[in-house]
N, C-alpha and C positions, 0 to 999 in steps of 0.2 A: 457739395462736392468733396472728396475724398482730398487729403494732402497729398498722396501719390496723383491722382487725376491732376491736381492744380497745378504740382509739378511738373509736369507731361506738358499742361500746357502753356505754361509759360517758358519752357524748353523751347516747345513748339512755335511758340508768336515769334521767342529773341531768333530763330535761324532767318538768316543770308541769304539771299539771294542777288546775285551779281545781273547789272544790266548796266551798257554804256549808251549814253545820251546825247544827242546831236542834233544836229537841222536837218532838213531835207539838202539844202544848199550845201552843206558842208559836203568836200571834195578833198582833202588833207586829213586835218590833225582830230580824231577822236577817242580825247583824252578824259570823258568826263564818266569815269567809271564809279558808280556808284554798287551798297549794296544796301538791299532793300529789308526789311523784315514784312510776314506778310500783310497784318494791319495796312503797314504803310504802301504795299501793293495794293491793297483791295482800295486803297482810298484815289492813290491815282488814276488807277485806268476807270473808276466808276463815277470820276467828275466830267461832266459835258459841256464847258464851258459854250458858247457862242463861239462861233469863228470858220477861219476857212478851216479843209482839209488840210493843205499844205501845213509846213511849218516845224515844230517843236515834234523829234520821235525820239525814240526806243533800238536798241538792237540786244536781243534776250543774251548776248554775247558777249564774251571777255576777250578782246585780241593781246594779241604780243605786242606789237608796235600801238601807231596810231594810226594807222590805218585802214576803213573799215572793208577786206578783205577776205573771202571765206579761206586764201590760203596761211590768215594769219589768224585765224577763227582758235579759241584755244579752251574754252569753256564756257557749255550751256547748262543753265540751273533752272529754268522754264520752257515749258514748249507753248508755241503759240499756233492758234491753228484759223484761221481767216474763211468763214462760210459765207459767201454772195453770193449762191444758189436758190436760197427759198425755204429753209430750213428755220420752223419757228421759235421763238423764248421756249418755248415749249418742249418740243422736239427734240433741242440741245440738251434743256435741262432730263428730260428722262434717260438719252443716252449717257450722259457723265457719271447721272445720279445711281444707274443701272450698274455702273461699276464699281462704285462707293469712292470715287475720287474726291481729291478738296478740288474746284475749278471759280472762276470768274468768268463772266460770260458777259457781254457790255456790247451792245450796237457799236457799228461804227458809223463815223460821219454820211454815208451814201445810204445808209438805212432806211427802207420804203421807199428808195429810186422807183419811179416808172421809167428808166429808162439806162440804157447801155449802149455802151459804143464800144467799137470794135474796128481792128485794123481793115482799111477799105480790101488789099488786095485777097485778105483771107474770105470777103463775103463773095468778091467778084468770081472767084475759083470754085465756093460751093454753091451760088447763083449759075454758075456754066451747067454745072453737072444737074443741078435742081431742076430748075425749068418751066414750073409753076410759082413764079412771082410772089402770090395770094399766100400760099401756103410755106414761100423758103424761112419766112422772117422765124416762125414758128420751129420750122425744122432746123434751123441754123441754131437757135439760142436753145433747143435739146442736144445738139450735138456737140454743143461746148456744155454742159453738164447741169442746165438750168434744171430745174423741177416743172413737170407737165402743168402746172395750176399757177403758174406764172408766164408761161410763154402762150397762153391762152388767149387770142387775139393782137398776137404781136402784130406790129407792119413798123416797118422803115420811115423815118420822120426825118432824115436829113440827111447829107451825102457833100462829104467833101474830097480831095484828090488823095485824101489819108487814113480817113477813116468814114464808118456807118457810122448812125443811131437811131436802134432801136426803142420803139418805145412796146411796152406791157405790161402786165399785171403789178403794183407795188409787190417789189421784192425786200424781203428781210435780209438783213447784212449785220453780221456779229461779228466778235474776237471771241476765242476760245482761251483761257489761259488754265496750265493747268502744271501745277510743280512737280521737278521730278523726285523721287527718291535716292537716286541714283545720279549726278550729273556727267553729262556728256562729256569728256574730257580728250581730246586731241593728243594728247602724249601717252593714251592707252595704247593707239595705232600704230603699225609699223610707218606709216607715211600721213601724210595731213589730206592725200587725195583718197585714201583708205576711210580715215576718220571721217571725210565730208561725202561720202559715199553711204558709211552707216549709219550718220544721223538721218539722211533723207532716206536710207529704209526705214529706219525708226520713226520717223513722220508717218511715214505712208502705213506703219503698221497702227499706229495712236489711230489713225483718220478710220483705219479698215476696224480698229477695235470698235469706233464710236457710231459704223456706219455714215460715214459723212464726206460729202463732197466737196473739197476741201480745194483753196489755192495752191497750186501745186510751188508757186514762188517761196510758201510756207519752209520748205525743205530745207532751202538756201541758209548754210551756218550765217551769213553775214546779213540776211535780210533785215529791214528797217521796219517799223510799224508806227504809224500814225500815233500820237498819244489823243484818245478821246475829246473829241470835239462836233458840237454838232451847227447845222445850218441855221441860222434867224429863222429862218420861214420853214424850218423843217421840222418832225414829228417829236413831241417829245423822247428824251432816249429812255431805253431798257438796260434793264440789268440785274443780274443777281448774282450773288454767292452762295456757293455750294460747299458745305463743310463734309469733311473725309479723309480720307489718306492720299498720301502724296505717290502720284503713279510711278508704278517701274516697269519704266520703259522699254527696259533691257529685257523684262523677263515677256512679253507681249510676244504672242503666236506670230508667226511671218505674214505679211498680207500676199494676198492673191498676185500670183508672179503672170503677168501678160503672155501670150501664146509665142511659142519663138515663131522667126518667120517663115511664111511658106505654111507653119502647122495648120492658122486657123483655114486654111485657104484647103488643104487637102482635107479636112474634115467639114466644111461646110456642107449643107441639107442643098442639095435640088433646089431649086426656085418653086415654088406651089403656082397657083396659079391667081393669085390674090397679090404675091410676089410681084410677076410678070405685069400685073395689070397695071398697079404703080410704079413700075420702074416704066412703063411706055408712057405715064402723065407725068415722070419727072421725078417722082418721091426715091427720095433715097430711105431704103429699108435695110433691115438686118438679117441674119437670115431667121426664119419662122420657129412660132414660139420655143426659142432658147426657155429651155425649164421653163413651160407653161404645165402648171399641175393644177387642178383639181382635188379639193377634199371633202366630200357631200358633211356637212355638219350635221346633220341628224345620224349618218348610218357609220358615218368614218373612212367613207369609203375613196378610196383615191384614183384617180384618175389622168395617167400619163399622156399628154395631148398629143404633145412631140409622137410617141412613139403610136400612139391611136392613128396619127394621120399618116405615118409614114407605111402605114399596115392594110388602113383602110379607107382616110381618109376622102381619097378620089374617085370614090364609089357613094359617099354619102350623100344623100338627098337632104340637105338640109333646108330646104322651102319646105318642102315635102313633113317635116319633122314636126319645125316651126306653126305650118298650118293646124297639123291635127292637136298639139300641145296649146299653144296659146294663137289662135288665129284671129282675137283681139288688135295683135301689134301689127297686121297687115293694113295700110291706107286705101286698098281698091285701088290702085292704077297698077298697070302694064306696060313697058313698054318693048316694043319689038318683040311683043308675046312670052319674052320668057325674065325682061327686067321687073322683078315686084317688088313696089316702092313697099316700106315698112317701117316702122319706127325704130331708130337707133337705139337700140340696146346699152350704147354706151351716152346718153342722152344726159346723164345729171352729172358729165364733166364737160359740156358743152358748154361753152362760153355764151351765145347765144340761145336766148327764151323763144326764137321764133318757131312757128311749127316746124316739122321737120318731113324734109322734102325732098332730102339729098341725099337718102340712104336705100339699096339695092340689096336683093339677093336673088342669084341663079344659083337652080338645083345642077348637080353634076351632067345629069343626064343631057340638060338643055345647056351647059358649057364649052367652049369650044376649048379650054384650057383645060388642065388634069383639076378635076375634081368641082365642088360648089364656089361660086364667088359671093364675098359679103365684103361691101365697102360702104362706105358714110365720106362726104365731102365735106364735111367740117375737119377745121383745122386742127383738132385736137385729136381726132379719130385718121388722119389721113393716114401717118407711118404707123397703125398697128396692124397688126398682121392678124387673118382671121381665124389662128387658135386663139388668140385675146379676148376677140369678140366670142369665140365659141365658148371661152371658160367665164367669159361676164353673164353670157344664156343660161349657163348652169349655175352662177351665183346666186342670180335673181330667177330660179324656177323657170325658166322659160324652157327649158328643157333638163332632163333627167338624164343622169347616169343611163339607166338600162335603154334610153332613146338610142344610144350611140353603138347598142346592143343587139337593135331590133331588126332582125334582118327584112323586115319589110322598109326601112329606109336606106336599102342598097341597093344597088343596079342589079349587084349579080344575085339579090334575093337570098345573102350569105355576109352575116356578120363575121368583120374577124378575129382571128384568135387573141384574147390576149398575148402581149408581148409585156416579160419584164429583163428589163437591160439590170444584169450585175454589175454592181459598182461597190469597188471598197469603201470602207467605210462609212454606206447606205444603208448598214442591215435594218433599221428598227423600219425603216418608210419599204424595203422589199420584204419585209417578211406581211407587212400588213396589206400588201399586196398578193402577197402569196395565199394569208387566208381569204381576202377578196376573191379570187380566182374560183378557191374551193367552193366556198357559198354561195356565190351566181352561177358556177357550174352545176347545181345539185349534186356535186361527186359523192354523195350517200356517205359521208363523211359529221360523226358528231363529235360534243362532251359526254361525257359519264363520269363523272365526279371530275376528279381527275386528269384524267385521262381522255385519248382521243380515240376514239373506235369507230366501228364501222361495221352493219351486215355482213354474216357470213353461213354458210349454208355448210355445216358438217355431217361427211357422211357415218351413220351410224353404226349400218349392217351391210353385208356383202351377198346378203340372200336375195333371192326372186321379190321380197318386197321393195328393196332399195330403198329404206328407212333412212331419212336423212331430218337433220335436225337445224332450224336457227338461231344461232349463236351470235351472242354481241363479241366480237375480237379487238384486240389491241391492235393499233396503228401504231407499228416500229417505224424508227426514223426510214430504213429505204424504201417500205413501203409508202410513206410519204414525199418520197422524192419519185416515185414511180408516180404517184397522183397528181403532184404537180406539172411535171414532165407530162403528162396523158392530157393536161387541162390547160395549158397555157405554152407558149413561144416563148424560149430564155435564150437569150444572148449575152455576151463579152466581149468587149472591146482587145482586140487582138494587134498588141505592138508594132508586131512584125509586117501583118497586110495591112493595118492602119486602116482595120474597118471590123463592123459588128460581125460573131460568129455565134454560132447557132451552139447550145451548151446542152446537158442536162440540166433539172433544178438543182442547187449547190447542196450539198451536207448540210455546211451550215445554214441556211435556211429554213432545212425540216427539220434539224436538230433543236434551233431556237425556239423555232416554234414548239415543239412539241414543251421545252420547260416554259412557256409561256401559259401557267397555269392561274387561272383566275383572270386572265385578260384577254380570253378569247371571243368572237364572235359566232362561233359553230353552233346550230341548232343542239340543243340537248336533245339527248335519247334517255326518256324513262324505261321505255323497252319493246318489245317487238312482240307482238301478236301476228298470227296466221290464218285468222279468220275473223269474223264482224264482232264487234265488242258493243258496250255500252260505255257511256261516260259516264261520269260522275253526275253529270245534273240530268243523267235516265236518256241522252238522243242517243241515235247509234250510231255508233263511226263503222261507217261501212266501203268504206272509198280508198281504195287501195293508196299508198303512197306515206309521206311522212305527217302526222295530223299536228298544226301548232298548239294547239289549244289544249292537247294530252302531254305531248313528247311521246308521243308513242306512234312504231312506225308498222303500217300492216302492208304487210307483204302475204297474199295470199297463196304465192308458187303454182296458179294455174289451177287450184282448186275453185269449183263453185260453190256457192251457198243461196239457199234460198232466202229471197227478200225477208227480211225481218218485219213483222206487221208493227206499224206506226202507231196504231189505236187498235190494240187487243182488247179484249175484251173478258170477264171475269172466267165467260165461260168457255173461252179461248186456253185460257191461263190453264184452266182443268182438264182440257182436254192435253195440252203440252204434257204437264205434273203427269196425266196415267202413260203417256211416248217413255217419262221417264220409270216408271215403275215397271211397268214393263221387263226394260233393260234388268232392275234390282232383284226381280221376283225369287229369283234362285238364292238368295243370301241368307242366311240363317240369322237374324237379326233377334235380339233377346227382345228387344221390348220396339214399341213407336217410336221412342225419344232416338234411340239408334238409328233407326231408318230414318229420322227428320238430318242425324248428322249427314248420313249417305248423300242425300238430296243434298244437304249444304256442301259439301264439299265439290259437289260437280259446279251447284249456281255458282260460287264463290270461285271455282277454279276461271269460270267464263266470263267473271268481269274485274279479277283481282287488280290488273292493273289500274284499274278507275277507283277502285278502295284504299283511301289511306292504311289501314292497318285490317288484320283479319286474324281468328285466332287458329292457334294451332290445332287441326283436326288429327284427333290420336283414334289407332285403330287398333282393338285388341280382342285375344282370342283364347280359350285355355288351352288350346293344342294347336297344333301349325299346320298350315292345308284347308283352311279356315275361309278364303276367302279376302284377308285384311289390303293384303298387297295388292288383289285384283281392282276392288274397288278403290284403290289410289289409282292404278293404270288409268280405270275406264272416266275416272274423272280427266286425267291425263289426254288420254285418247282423244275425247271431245271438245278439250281447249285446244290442244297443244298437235292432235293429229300421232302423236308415239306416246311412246311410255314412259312414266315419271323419271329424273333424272334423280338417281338412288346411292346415297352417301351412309355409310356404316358409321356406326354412334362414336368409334376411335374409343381410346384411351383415357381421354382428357377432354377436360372443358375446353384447354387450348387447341388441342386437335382439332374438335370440333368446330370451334371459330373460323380453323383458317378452312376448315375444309366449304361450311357454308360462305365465308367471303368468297372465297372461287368462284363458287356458282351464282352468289350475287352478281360477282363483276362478270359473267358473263348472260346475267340477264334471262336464266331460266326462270318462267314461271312459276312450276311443280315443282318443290324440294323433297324430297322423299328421306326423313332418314329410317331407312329399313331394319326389321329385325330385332331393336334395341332390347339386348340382353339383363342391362343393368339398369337402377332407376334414372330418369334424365331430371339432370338437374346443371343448368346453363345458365349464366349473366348474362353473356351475349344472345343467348338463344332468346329470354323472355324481353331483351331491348327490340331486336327483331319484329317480334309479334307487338309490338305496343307504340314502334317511334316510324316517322317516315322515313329516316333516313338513319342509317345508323355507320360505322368506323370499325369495319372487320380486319382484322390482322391476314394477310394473304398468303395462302402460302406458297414458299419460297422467296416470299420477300418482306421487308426490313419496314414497311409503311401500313397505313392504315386509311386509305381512301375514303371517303364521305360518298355513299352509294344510294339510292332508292331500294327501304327496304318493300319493293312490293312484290315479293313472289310469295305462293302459298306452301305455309309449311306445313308438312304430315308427318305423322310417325306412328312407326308400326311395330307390333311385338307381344309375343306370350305372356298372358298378365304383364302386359306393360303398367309399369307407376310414373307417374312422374312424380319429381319431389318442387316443397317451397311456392314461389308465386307461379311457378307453371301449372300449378291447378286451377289458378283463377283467369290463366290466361288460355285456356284448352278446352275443348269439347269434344267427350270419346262416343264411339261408338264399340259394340261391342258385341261379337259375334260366337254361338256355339251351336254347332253343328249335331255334338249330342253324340257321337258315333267316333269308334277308336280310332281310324283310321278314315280321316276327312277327304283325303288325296286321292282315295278309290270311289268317291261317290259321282255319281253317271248323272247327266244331265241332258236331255232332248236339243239343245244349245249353246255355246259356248259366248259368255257375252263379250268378251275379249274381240271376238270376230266381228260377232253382230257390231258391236260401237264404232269396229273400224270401218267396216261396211256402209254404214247408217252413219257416219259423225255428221255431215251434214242436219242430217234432220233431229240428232239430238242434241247438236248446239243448238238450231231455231227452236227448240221448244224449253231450252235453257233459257236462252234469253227471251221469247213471250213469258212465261211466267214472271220474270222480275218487269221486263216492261210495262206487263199492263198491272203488274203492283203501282208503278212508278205510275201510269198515267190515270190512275183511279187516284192516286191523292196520295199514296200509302196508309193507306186508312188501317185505323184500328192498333195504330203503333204500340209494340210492348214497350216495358220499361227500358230507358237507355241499359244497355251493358259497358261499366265504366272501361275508357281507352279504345270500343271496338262499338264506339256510336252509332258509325255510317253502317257497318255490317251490319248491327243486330236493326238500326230503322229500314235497313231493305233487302237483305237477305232472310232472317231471321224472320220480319215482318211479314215478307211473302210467303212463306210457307205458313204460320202461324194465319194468316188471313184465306190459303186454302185449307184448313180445318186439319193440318199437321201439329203431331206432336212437337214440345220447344224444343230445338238442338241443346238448349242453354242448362237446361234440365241437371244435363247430365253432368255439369262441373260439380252435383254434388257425390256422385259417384267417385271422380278423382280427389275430392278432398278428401274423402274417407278416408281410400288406399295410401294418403301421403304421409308416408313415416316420418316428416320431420315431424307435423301436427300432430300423429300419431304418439310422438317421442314427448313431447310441448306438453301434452295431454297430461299425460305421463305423469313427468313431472310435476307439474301441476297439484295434481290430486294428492300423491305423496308431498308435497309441500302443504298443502291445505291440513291434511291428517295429523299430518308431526307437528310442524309449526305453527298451524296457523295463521292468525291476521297478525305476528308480532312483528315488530320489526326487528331486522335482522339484516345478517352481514354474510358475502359470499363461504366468507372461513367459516362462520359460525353454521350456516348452511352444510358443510362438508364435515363439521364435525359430530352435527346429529344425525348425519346418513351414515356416517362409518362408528356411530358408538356402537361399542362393543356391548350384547348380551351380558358375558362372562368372561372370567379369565382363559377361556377355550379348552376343546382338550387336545391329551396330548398323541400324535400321531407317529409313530418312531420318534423321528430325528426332530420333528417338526412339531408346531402349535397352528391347529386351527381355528380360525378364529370365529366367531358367532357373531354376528350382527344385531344390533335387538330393531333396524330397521333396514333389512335386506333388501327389499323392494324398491326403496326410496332409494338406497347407492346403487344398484343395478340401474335405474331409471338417471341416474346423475353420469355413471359411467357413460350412459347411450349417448352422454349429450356433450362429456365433457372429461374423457376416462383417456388416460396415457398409460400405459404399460402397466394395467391393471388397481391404478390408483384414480383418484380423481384430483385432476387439475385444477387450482384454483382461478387461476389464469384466463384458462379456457368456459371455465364458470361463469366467470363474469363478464367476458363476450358472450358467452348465449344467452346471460340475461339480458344482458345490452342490447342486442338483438331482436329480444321479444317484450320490451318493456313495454307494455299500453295496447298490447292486442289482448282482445278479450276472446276468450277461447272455453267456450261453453262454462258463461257466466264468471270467470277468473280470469286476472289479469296482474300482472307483477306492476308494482308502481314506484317509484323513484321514491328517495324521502331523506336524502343530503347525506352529509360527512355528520360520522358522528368519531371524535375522537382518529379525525385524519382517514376514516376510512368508510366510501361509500356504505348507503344500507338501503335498504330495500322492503318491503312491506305485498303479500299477498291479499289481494281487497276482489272478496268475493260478490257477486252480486245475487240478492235473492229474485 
């Protein structure tokens, strides 16, 4: 222990605490004011000698005189708090300990009583009103604040002109003690009736902090307290110390302030008909399930009973329910055809083991009261009302959340609406309601990273075809409050009529919700398809609606499609493959490897959402009218029903980001970037092609979303290049017409039309070809293609298995054209020449490419200069030249850069600090 610790605590042992000492007898003079340290407290109240109760007490209290008086009450340094309800060692100790309080906790003398008495004329009065003898003893010692597991077979054992006694369960009886931080002090107050009014709020708020039902005599400045002693023949005593901080009192929330009068009376519920039944046998009840809730523990889902019943309750058939859910807990008897006996639900707080014999339920229908009746004759089940019982049914399975849903257990064959009642400061338990509502309504409501969206159907064209496109949209907060308002009944308690009114859903509600990111329950949307797809493990999702097992929602808009065959066949697959040739015949296509990308880009357009990653098909031409852009549509056409959704290459790499996160987040399939004039070379673009999910910059806004990258990217362009790892991530095709003017060449057909015509039947023979790859085995699998496995084992594979040229072929056609490697080469070479395998420094690199020939000659004003290795600084400039010199800087990033690729048998190799500065070494290989 620390010397400051030590000190603290023995600061802490030496404080004071003031208590005056006296007899029960004593009527006078109470002069014996002591003050205690707390050792010496914890030692007194934790000794249990033998003896009576009477005798030797306590008052936690400092008076002015001697006499023990609350109007002479002047200082309290302890609260003491007295539990003879039923409240365990246990139960105490978690609530004090819950607040990090120091406390003492010690039985007192009546500890494990079986038994209570009580003033005769107060049992005779709730005996008048009660009426059932059997059951008052029970309901009498709950209404004075016992705990339900102690008045559990109460009955009446004795009766005199003054008092009962009850006998029941061994009841637990403690002292609470617990110091304050703060002491109560009487000359804070403008009057001593002020002061003895705020310590017994300050009571009541300690008891409300610790949850605990507490002696209400507790409150009293001047109350006495037994000093610990226990009976000869009674149980050994309890007790423990609890070490923490000393409580402030002062600073404790207000407790729960009682209804004024008249209030609770004009907001009371209707009597149910469960109500009505036991108030005709005597049972005095409350009114029905006050905050009876529901929270399904597997789904989170909650369920407001109070306001379930007040909406629909008296329409439910709950026999009806019971039977087809668990009709196990039925016993076989009837009586008067519509009582059916069944086992009590609430059975394992039953005091008695015997079978159970005394428990009913009537469905509504066969009711002659509003609504089903469920009662149990045992004494422990008599006053609870039957939302109790209905939310112990859903505790323990016996029935389900969507039970109370299903409108075949209603009269009117019409379950009803939700209802969620606004209340301040409820929001986290209404908002988890509110997405409750969304997701058993199906309201076509998802995630998408982020964000919350929803279908939406944009119209495209305004021509006779009426081209309209599906589009995944953002869900704005009002359009959120327009879908709860559409899905559910909202109400607000209204001051003035002093009754529930009818609201929209609140702002705040859709508002929370929506920044509720990462803690939602909304089905994901991977993306929306418009016609039959394949999955991932080859079945076909052909069934309209939202599919869990994709996240993908197919909305077909009234389009047919022909059954997809289940077990095609190889020469099924051949016959689909010429549907699609067909369509291509008119393309000017250079080689087979071209035409296999054609083909790949339709298969791949028709199951991309089932493909983790797919690479990017490049379409290129030497002249324009080519062809490039059509054969992007007509793949388009055939997935998607319109034409690719077509973004220009922009400016910038960043341009380029925000413009494809847009169309990420809105879930287009086909990305088209059209036309590209200059070579593409993107970070984000080759993340895209390679991860599933990637973080696009959006634009017009500040964030970066985690999105599904599964749409397929194309691009298109005159002698298009791409540069760097987009050659390895791309497959071109590549078309020449041959003729100067490609735009005037005539055709018997236009396939444009044909596909829109025909899409039907050239999606089913898109996807026969991959299926009956997939259900033949995939046989004959080429070598993996790294990052794009799933494509090249079933796209790639199925063409290649119907005796098609490889798509894959052709990445080595775009590595050629890609000027960095081009550049890389380059270099390269002239370093192998000049320097060779020596080792070497970026400076010393730049000064053999820029040695001079000769002293130059001279040009008027100027000297020109000669190089005696012109080649090699023109090739360093490409890579690494500023304002017509070469950077050293930039030098040594692009070696950095290409350290350990080996590029046609040469590769730069690392080789440390030599004299403070990196070197490098060119290591050829034969």
């Amino acid at each position: 222990m620390s010397n400051a610790a030590a000190t603290e605590g023995a600061v802490d042992a030496a404080r004071l605490y003031s208590f005056t000492f006296g007899d029960h007898q004593t009527q006078a003079a109470w002069k014996d004011v002591r003050s205690l340290t707390w050792p010496d407290l914890v030692t007194l109240m934790t000794s249990h000698p033998v003896g009576p109760k009477s005798g030797s007490c306590i008052v936690p209290a400092r008076f002015h005189g001697a006499a023990r008086k609350k109007t002479e009450a002047q200082q309290i340094d302890v609260a003491l708090l007295d539990s003879d309800v039923g409240h365990t060692l246990e139960e105490l100790r978690q609530a004090v300990a819950g607040k990090g309080w120091r406390a003492i906790i010690t039985s007192t003398h009546s500890h494990l009583t079986p038994r209570t008495s009580s003033k005769r004329g107060a049992w005779d009065k709730f005996l008048a009103t009660h009426g059932d003898p059997e059951t008052a003893p029970a309901a009498f010692l709950l209404s004075k604040g016992y705990l339900p597991h102690i008045t559990q077979g109460a009955k009446v054992v004795g009766t005199t002109t003054e008092e009962v006694t009850f006998e029941h369960q061994p009841c637990p009886k403690f002292r609470v003690i617990i110091p304050l931080a703060r002491a109560w002090l009487a000359a804070a107050y403008d009057s001593q009736a002020q002061a003895n009014a705020a310590w017994k709020e300050r009571i009541e708020a300690l008891a409300a902090a610790l949850s605990l039902n507490h002696d209400q005599s507790c409150t009293d400045t001047s109350r006495l307290f037994y000093l610990p002693r226990r009976p000869p023949d009674g149980p050994p005593p309890e007790y423990l110390v609890l070490d923490g901080e000393h409580c402030d009192i002062f600073a404790l929330p207000a407790p729960p302030q009682p209804p004024r009068p008249g209030q609770a009376r004009r907001r009371r519920l209707r009597p149910d008909a469960n109500t009505k039944l036991l108030k005709a046998m005597g049972v005095q009840v409350s009114a029905e399930g006050d905050g009876v809730t529901f929270q399904d523990p597997d789904t989170g889902e909650i369920v407001e009973l109070q306001a379930w019943a007040s909406r629909g309750g008296g329409q439910f058939q709950l026999r009806s329910a019971l039977q087809a859910r668990r009709p196990g807990v039925f016993l076989g008897k009837v009586v008067d055809g519509v009582k059916h006996h069944l086992t009590c639900v609430n059975a394992d707080e039953h005091s008695s083991t015997d079978a159970d014999t005394a428990t009913i339920v009537i469905d509504a229908s066969e009711s002659d009261s509003k609504g089903f009746i469920y009662f149990c004759h045992h004494n422990h089940c008599v006053t609870r009302d039957r939302l109790y019982m209905l939310r112990r049914m859903l505790e323990q399975r016996w029935l389900l959340p969507e039970d109370l849903e299903n409108p075949a257990y209603y009269l009117s064959g019409k379950a009803p609406r939700p209802l969620i009642r606004y209340l301040a400061g409820d929001l986290p338990r209404i908002v988890d309601q509110a997405e409750q509502v969304l997701v058993k309504a199906a309201a076509g409501i998802y995630q998408r990273g982020s964000y919350i969206v929803r279908p939406g159907v944009i119209k495209v064209d305004v021509d006779q075809r009426g081209i309209s496109s599906l589009r995944i949209t953002e869900v704005q907060e009002m359009s959120l409050v327009e879908e709860l308002t559409r899905h559910a009944d909202w109400e607000k308690f209204d001051g003035r009529s002093e009754s529930w009114v009818r609201i929209d859903a609140p702002n705040r509600v859709a508002k929370a919700y929506i920044q509720r990111t990462g803690r939602r329950r909304l089905p994901v949307l991977t993306g929306l398809v418009d016609a039959p797809t394949l999955r991932s493990d080859g079945s076909i999702l052909d069934q309209v609606g939202y599919d869990a097992a994709t996240g993908l929602l197919y909305d077909a808009r009234g389009m047919r499609f022909p059954a997809i065959p289940r077990q095609p066949s190889k020469a099924q697959a051949e016959q689909a493959l010429a549907t699609l040739a067909e369509l291509l015949s008119t393309f000017p296509f250079v080689d087979e490897a071209s035409r296999s990308v054609a083909y790949s880009v339709i298969l791949t357009a028709c199951i991309r959402r089932s493909l983790p990653t797919a690479p990017l098909h490049a379409f290129t031409a030497p002249v324009a009218g080519s062809g490039k852009s059509t054969l992007v549509d007509l793949a388009s056409i055939i997935a998607t029903g319109r034409d690719a959704s077509v973004i220009s290459q922009g400016k910038s790499e960043e341009e380029l980001e925000k413009r494809l996160g847009a169309l990420l987040l809105a879930g287009d399939l086909i990305i088209a970037i059209d036309n590209c004039a200059h070579p593409i070379d993107s970070e984000f673009l080759c993340s895209m092609l390679t991860q599933a999910k990637v973080r696009p910059r959006i634009l017009g806004r500040s964030e970066a979303p985690e999105l599904p990258a599964n749409g397929l990217i194309t691009a298109t362009g005159n002698n298009l290049v791409l540069v760097g790892d987009l050659t390895r991530r791309a497959i071109i095709c590549t078309l020449n017409p041959k003729v100067e003017r490609p735009e005037l060449r005539e055709f018997d057909r236009n396939p444009m039309t044909t596909a829109r015509e025909n899409r039907h039947t050239y999606l089913a023979a898109a996807l026969t070809v991959l299926r009956a790859y997939h259900v033949a085995g995939r046989p004959d699998q080429p070598p993996a293609l790294g990052s794009f496995e799933t494509w090249s084992g079933w796209v790639r594979g199925a063409l290649l298995w119907l005796g098609l040229a490889d798509p894959v072929s052709t990445m080595e056609e775009l590595r050629e054209e890609d000027p960095q490697l081009e550049a890389q080469i380059t270099v390269l070479s002239h370093w192998a020449s000049v320097i060779g395998s020596a080792r070497t420094s970026t400076r010393a690199i730049i000064e053999r490419a820029t040695q001079p020939a000769s002293t130059g000659a001279v040009f008027g004003m100027g000297i020109r200069v000669e190089y005696l290795y012109p080649d090699f600084r023109e090739a360093l400039l490409a890579v690494a030249g500023d304002n017509g010199s070469v950077n050293g800087r930039r030098l040594g990033k692009w070696i950095k850069k290409h350290e350990d690729r080996i590029v046609q048998g040469m590769r730069i190799v690392r080789c440390g600090f030599l004299e403070g500065t990196m070197t490098w070494r060119l290591e050829q290989k034969e």
